[in-house]
C-alpha positions as CSV (number, residue, x, y, z in Angstrom):
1,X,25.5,-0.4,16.5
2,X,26.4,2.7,14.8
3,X,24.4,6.1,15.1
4,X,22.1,5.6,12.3
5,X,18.2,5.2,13.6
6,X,16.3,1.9,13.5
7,X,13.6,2.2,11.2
8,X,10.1,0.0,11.5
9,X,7.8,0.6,8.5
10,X,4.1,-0.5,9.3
11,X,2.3,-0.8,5.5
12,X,-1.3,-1.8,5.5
13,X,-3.6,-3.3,2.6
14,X,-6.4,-0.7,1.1
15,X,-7.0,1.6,4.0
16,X,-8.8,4.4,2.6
17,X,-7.0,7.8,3.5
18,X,-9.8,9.8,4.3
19,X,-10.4,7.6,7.0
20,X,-7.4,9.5,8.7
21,X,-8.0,13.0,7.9
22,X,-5.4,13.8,11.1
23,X,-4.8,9.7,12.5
24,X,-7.4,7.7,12.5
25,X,-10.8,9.2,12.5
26,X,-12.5,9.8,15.9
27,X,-15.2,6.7,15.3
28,X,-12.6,4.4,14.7
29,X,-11.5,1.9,17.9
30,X,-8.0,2.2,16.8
31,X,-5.7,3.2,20.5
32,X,-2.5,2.1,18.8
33,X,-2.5,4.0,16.0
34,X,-3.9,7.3,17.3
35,X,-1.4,7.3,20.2
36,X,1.4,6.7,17.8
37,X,-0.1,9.5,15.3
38,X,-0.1,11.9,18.8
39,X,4.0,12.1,18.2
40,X,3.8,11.5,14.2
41,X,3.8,14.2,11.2
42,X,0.8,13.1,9.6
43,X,0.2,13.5,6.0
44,X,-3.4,14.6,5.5
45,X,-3.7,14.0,1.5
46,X,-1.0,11.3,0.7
47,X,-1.5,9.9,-3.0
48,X,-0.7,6.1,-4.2
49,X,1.3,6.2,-7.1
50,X,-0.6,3.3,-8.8
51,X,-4.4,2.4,-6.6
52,X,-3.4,-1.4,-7.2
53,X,-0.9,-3.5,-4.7
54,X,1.7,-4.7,-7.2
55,X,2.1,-1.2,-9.0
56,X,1.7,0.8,-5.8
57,X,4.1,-1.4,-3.8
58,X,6.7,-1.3,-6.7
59,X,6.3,2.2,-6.5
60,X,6.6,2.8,-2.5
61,X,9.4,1.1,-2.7
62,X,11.3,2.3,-5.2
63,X,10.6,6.0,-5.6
64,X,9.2,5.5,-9.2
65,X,6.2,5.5,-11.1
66,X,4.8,2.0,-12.6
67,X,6.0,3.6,-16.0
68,X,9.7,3.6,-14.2
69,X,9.2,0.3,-13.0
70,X,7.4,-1.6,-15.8
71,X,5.1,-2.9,-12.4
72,X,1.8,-2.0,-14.3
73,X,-0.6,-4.7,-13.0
74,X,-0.9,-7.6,-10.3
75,X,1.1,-10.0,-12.6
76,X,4.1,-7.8,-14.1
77,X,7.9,-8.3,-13.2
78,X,9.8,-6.4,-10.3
79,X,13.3,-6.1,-12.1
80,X,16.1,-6.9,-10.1
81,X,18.3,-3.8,-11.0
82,X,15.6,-1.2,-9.6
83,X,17.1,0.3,-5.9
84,X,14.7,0.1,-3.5
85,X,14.5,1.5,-0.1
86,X,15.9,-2.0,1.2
87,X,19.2,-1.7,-1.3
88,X,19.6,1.6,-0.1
89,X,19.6,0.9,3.8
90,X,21.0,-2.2,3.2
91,X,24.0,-0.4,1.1
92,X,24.6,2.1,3.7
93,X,24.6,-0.3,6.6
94,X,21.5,-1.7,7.9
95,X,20.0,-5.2,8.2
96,X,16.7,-5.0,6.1
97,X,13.8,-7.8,7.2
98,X,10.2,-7.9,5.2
99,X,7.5,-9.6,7.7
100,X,4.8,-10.3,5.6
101,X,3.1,-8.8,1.8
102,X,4.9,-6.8,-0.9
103,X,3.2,-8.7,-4.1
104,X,6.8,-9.3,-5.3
105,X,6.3,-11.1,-9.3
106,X,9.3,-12.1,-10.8
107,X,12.3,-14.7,-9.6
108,X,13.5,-11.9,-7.2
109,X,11.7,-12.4,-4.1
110,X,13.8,-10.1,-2.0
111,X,14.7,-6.8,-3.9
112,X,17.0,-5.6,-1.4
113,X,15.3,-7.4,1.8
114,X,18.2,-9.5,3.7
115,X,15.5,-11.7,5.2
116,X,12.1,-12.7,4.7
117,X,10.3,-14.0,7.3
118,X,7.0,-15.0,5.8
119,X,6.2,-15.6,1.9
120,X,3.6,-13.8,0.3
121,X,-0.1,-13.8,0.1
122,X,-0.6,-13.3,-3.1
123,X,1.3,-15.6,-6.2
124,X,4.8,-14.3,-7.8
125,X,4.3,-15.5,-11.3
126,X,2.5,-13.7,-14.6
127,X,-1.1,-15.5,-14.1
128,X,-2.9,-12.4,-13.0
129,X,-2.1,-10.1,-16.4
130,X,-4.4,-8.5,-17.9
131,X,-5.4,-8.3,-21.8
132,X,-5.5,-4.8,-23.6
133,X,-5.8,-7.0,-26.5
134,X,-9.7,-8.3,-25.4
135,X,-11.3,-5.3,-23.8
136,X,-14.2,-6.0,-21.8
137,X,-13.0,-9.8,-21.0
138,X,-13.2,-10.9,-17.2
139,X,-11.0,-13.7,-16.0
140,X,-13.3,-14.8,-13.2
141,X,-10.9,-16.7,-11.6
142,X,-8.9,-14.3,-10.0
143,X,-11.0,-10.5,-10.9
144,X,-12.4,-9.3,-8.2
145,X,-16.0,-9.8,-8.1
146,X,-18.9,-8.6,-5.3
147,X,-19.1,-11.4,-3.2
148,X,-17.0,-9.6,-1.2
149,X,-19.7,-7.6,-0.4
150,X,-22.8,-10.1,-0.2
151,X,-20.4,-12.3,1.6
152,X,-19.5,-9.7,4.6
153,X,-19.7,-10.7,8.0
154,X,-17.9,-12.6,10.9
155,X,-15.5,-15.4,11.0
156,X,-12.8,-16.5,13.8
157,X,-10.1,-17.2,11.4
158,X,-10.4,-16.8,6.7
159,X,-7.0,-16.8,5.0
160,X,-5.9,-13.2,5.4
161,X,-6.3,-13.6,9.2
162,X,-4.3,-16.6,9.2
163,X,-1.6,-14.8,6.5
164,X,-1.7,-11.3,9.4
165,X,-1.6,-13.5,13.1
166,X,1.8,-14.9,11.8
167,X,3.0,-11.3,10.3
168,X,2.5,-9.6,13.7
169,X,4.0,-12.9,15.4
170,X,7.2,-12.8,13.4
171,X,7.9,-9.4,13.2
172,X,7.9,-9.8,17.3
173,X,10.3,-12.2,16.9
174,X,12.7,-10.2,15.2
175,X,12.1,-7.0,17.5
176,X,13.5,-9.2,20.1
177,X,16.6,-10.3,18.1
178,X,17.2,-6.8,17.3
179,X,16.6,-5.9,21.2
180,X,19.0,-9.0,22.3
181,X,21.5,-7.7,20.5
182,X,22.0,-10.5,17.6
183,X,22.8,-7.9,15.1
184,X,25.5,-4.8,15.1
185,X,24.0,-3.0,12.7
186,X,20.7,-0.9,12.8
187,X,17.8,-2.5,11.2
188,X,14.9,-1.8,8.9
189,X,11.9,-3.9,9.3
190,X,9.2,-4.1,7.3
191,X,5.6,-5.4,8.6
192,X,3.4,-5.8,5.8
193,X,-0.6,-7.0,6.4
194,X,-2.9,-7.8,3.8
195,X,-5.6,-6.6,6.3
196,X,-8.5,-4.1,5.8
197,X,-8.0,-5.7,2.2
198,X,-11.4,-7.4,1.2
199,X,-12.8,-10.3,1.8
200,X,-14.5,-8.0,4.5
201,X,-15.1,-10.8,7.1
202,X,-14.2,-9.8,10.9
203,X,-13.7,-11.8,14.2
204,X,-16.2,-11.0,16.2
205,X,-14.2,-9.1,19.0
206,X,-13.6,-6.1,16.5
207,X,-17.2,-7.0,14.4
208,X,-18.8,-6.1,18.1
209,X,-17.3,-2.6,18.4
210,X,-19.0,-1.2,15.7
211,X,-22.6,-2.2,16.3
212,X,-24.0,1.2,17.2
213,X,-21.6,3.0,14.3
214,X,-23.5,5.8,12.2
215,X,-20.4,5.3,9.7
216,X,-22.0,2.2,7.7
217,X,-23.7,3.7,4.6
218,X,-21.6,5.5,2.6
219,X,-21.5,9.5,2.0
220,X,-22.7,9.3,-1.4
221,X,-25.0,6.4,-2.5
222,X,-24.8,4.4,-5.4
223,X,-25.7,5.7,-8.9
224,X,-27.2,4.1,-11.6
225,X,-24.6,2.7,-14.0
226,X,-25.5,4.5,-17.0
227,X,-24.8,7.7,-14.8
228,X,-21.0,6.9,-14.1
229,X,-17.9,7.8,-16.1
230,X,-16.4,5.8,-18.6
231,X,-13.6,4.1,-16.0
232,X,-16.7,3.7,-13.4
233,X,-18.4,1.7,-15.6
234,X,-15.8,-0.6,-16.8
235,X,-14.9,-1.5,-13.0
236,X,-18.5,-2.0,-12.4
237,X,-18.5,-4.7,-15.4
238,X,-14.5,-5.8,-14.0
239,X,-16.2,-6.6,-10.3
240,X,-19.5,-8.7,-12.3
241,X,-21.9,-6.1,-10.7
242,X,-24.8,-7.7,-12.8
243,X,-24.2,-10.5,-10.8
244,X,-25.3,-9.6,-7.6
245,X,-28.1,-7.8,-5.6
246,X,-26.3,-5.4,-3.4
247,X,-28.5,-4.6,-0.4
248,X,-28.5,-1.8,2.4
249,X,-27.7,-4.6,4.3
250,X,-24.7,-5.9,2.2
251,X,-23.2,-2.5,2.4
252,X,-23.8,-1.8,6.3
253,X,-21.8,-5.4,6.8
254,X,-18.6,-4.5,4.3
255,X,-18.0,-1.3,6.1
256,X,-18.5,-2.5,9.6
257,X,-16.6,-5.7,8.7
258,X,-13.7,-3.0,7.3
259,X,-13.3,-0.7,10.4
260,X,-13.4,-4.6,12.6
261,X,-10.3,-4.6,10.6
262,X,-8.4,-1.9,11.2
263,X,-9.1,-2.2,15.0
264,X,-8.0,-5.4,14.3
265,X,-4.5,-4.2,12.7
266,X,-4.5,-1.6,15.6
267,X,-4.2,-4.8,17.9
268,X,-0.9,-6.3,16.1
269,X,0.5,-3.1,16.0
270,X,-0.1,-2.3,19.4
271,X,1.4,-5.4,20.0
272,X,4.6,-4.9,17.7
273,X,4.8,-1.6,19.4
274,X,4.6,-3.2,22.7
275,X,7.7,-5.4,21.9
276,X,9.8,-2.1,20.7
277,X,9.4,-0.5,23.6
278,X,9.8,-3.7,25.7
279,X,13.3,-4.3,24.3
280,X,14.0,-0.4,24.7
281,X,14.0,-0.1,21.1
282,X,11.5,2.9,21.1
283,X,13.7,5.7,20.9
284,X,16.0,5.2,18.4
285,X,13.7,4.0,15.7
286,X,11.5,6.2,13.0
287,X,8.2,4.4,12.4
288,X,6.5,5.0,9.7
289,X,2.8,3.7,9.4
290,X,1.3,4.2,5.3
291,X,-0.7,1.9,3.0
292,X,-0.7,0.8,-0.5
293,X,-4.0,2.2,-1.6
294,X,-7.3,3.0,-0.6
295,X,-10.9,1.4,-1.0
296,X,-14.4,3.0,-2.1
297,X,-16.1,1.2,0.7
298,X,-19.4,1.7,-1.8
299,X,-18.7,5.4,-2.5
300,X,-20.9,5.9,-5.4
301,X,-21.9,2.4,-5.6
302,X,-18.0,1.3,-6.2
303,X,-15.9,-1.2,-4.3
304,X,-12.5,-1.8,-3.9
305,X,-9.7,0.5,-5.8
306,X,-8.4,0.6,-9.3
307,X,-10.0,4.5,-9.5
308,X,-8.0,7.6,-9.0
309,X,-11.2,8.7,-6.9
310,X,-10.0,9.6,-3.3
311,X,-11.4,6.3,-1.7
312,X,-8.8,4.8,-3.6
313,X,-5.8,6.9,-4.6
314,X,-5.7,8.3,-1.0
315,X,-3.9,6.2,1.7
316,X,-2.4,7.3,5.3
317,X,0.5,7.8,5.9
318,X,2.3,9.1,9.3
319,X,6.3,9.4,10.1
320,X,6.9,9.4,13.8
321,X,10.6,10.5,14.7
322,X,12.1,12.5,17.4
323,X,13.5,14.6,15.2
324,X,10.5,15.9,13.7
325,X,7.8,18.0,15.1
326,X,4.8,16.6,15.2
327,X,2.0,18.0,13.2
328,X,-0.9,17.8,10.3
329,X,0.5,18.6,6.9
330,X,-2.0,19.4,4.4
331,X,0.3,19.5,1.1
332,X,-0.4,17.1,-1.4
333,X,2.3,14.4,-1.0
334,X,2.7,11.0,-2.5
335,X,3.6,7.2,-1.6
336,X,6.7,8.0,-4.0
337,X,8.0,10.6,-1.6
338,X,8.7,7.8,1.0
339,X,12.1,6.0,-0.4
340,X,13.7,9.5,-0.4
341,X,12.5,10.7,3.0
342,X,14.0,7.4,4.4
343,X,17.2,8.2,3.4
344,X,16.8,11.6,4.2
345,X,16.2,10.5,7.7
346,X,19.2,8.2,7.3
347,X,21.4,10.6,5.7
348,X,22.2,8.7,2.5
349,X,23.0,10.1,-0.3
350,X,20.8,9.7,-3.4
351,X,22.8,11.5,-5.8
352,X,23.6,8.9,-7.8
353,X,20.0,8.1,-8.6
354,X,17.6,10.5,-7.9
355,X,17.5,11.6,-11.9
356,X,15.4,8.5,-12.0
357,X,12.9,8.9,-8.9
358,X,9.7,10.4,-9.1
359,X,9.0,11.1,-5.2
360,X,11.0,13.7,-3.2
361,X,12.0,14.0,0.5
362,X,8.9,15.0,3.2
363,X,11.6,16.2,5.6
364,X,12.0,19.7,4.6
365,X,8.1,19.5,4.5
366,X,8.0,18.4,8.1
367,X,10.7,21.3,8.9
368,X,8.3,24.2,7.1
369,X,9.9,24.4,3.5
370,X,7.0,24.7,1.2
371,X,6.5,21.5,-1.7
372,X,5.8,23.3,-5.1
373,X,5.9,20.1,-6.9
374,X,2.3,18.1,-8.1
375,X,1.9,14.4,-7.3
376,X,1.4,12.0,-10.0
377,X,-0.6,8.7,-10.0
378,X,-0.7,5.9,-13.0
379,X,-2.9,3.1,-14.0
380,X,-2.7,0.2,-16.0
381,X,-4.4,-2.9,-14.9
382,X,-7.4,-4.6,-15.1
383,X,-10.4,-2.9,-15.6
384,X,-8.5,-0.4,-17.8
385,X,-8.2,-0.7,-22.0
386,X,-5.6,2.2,-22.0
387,X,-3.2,3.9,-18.7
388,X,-4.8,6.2,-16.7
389,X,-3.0,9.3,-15.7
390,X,-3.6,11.6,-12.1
391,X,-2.2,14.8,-11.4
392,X,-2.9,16.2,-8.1
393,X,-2.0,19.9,-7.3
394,X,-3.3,22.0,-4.9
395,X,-6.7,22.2,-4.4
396,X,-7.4,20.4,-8.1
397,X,-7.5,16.7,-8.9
398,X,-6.9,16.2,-12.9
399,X,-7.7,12.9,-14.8
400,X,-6.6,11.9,-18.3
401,X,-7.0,8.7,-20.6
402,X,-7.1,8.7,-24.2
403,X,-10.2,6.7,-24.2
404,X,-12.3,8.9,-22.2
405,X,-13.4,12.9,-21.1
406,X,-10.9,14.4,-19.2
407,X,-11.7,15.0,-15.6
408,X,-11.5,17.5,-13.1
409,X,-12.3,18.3,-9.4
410,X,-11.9,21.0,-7.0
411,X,-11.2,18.9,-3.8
412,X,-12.0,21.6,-1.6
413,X,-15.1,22.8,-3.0
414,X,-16.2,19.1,-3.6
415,X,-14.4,16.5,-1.8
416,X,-16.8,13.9,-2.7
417,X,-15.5,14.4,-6.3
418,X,-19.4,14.8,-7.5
419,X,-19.1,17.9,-10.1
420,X,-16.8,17.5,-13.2
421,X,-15.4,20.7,-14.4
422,X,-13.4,19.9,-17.3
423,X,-16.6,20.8,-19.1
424,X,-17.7,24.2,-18.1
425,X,-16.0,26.8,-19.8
426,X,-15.2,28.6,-16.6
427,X,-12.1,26.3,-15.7
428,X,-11.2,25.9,-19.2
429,X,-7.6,27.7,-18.4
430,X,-7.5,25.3,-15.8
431,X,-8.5,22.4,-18.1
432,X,-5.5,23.8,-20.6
433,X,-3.1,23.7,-17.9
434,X,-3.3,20.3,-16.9
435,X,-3.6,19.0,-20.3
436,X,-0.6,20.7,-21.3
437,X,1.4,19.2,-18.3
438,X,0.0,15.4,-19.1
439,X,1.5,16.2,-22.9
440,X,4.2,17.6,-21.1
441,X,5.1,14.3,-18.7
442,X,3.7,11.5,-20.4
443,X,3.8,10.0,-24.0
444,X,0.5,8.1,-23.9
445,X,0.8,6.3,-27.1
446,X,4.0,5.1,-25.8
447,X,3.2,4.2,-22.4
448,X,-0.1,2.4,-24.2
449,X,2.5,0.4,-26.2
450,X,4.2,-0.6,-24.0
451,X,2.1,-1.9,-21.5
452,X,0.3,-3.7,-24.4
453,X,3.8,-5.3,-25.2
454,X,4.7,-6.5,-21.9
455,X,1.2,-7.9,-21.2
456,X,1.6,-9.9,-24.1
457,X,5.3,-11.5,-23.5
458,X,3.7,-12.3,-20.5
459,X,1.4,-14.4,-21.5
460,X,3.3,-16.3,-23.7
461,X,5.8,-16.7,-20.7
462,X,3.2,-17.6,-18.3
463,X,1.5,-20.5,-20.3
464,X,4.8,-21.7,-21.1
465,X,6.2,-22.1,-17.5
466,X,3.0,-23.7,-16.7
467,X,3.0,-26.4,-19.3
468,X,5.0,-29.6,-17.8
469,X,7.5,-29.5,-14.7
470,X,6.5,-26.4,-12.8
471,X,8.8,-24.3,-10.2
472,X,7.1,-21.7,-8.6
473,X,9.0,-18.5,-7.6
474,X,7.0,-17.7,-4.7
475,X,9.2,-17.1,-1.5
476,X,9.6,-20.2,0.8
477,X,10.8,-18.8,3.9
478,X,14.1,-20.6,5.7
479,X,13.2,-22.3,8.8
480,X,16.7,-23.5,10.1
481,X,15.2,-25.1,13.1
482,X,18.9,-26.9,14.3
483,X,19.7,-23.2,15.1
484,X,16.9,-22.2,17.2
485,X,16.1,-23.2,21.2
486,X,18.6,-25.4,22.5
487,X,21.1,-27.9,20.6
488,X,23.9,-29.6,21.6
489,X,26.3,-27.6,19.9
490,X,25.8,-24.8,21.6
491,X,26.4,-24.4,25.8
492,X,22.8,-24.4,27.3
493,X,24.6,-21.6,29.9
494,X,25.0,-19.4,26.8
495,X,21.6,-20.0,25.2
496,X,19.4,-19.5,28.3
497,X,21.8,-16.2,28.9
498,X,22.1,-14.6,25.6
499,X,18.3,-15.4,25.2
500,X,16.8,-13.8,27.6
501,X,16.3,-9.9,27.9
502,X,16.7,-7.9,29.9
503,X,20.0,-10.1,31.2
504,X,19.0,-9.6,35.1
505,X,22.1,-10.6,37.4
């Protein structure tokens, strides 16, 4: 083992960030997670670089924004030469395990990973991609739709549960391989759940401790959909809303069925946790708990994510390590910023590549250097007929598409995002400012191009691979079972010896 720390990265699916406005918010039955946010730096407004799971993982991961990447949507290719966190750890040492989701598309189901433990939830081919070229079109068979939300209530076991009971289960395996010594290097794990992701369906354990919670109607109700912005309204017709008849009822059952959820997650982390410190792994590893986006949780009548409304584009995120104080930070930062702060904390060099990053380091943040620099946000994917760009700095929130008005929001003045000002000539200089910095950072005719360009080989590709013999490139994790309990080439002295932990005499 050399000096380097362990590192156990804890990523969530679409847990809104204003849920933790300092760990998890005082109503929330989450023990786990506010203990471990007690002895974290906590990142009050942390920003998704893409509020969608294939973009905003692609980004986490790799430091880059979904322009970077070419990750615009659920269905577009992780390239193989993009460094990741994984190649970098992996490159300076350690061994680097995924347990669980990171919407990998593309032949390369690893991206710097040494070993997977459990394929994916979701499929690794181009099926999912969106049109540019037939705006307004909804592919019913995979769009999200509100059923989700008419649907809401309890169940003992749905897919997802299933997909997050063996997540939590075989990242605890590996904690005690690492603890048992199997490995001489540090490690990097990864535990990924697809969990408080919709469907919003709860066992009833967690469903119970929310029956007296004055949490289940959102903030601001819904609007009428001629009352919404442009990209509102073309969500609202993405997620069929004309479908369904949303009651009170509907909406107090999604949210309660979410927060089941994260108490839910709380459990299997408190579990994972339990293992670490079990195998007296505890205090040598950073853990860093974040998320991939958020969800509107009916905010203004809207579900789900795909917005760059804080719902949404906001996430947790929280870095416990003994080296670093711990404390709120209120500084914009981003999902970007957490490939460079890993190797910060694992003192790697990113020289060579940091040209092509978009994030930057949270460690001098967490030692009291001030962050000057705005966060950025894309998107590209359904619901969408051009990118969307997000610049947040400071107090202001700034939204440009070619397509629509421009939009901006003073987030302390109106944190429920309710009053546009790009309209009222007394924040034109601020209206100027930001337009000048999109011009400034992002050719839009380009970036519409090219999006437009790569949905389209895709399809071609997609309908192709499909038609006749069929391999999939989904991950099918290695199960070497003549290597695990006892065989008879191995001495069942050994086994029962170098299996257990601690040794005793």
């Amino acid at each position: 083992m050399t000096s380097r720390k362990n590192i156990l990265i804890l990523m969530v699916d679409q847990l809104n960030g204003t849920l933790f406005p300092d760990g998890p918010a005082d109503f929330l039955h989450a023990p786990h997670l506010k203990k471990l946010a007690d002895r974290s730096v906590r990142f009050q407004n942390t920003y998704t670089a893409s509020p969608l799971c294939a973009p905003g993982r692609a980004s986490f991961m790799s430091g880059q924004l979904p322009r970077r990447t070419g990750v615009y949507d659920n269905a577009a290719e992780f390239a193989s030469d993009i460094p990741t966190y994984a190649h970098h750890l992996r490159r300076a040492g350690y061994t680097t395990c995924l347990s669980g989701k990171m919407h990998f598309v593309g032949p390369d189901q690893m991206h710097g990973f040494e070993e997977r433990l459990t394929t994916d939830i979701y499929p690794a081919d181009f099926g999912w991609t969106p049109d540019y070229r037939k705006p307004g079109e909804r592919i019913d068979w995979w769009y999200h739709n509100m059923g989700s939300v008419t649907g809401a209530g309890i169940a003992e076991i749905s897919n997802q549960m299933e997909y997050d009971d063996d997540v939590a289960f075989q990242a605890i395996r590996k904690i005690y391989d690492y603890g048992r010594g199997k490995y001489d290097r540090p490690f990097c794990l990864t535990v990924s759940f697809t969990h408080p992701h919709d469907p919003y369906v709860a066992r009833r354990k967690y469903w119970d401790l929310y029956e007296d919670c004055d949490r289940l109607l959102p903030e601001v109700p819904a609007k009428a959909y001629e009352d919404h912005d442009p990209h509102s309204k073309r969500i609202f017709d993405a997620n069929d809303w004309r479908s369904f008849d949303i009651k009170e009822d509907d909406i107090r059952r999604s949210r309660r069925a979410y927060f089941a959820n994260i108490s839910y997650l709380d459990d299997k982390i408190g579990e994972i946790l339990s293992a670490l410190e079990a195998m007296h792994l505890a205090e040598e590893t950073t853990i860093l708990f974040v998320s991939d986006h958020g969800d509107m949780l009916g905010e203004r009548g809207l579900w789900f994510k795909m917005t760059f409304f804080e719902g949404s584009s906001r996430v947790p995120l929280m870095i416990a390590d003994n080296d670093l104080t711990p404390q709120r930070i209120t500084a914009p930062v981003s999902t970007l910023d957490v490939l460079p702060s890993l190797c910060d904390i694992a003192g790697i060099d990113m020289s060579e590549i940091m040209p092509w990053t978009d994030g930057e380091s949270l460690v001098p943040l967490a030692n009291g250097k001030e962050r000057t620099a705005p966060v950025l946000m894309e998107y590209a994917a359904e619901a969408s007929y051009a990118p969307l760009v997000g610049i947040r700095e400071d107090d202001w929130k700034y939204v440009h598409c070619e397509l629509d008005p421009p939009q901006l929001f003073n987030l302390t003045d109106d944190p429920y995002e309710l009053t546009n000002l790009a309209e009222d000539p007394a924040h034109a200089d601020a209206v100027s400012r930001f337009a000048d910095a999109v011009k400034a950072r992002w050719d839009m005719s380009a970036f519409d191009a090219e999006v437009r360009q790569s949905q389209a080989r895709r399809w071609i590709v997609y309908e192709a691979l499909r038609n006749g013999a069929y391999f999939p490139w989904d991950y099918q994790p290695l199960q070497k079972a003549s290597e695990r309990y006892m065989r008879n080439h191995m001495d069942l002295n050994d086994v029962e010896d170098s299996q257990r932990y601690p040794r005793g005499e």
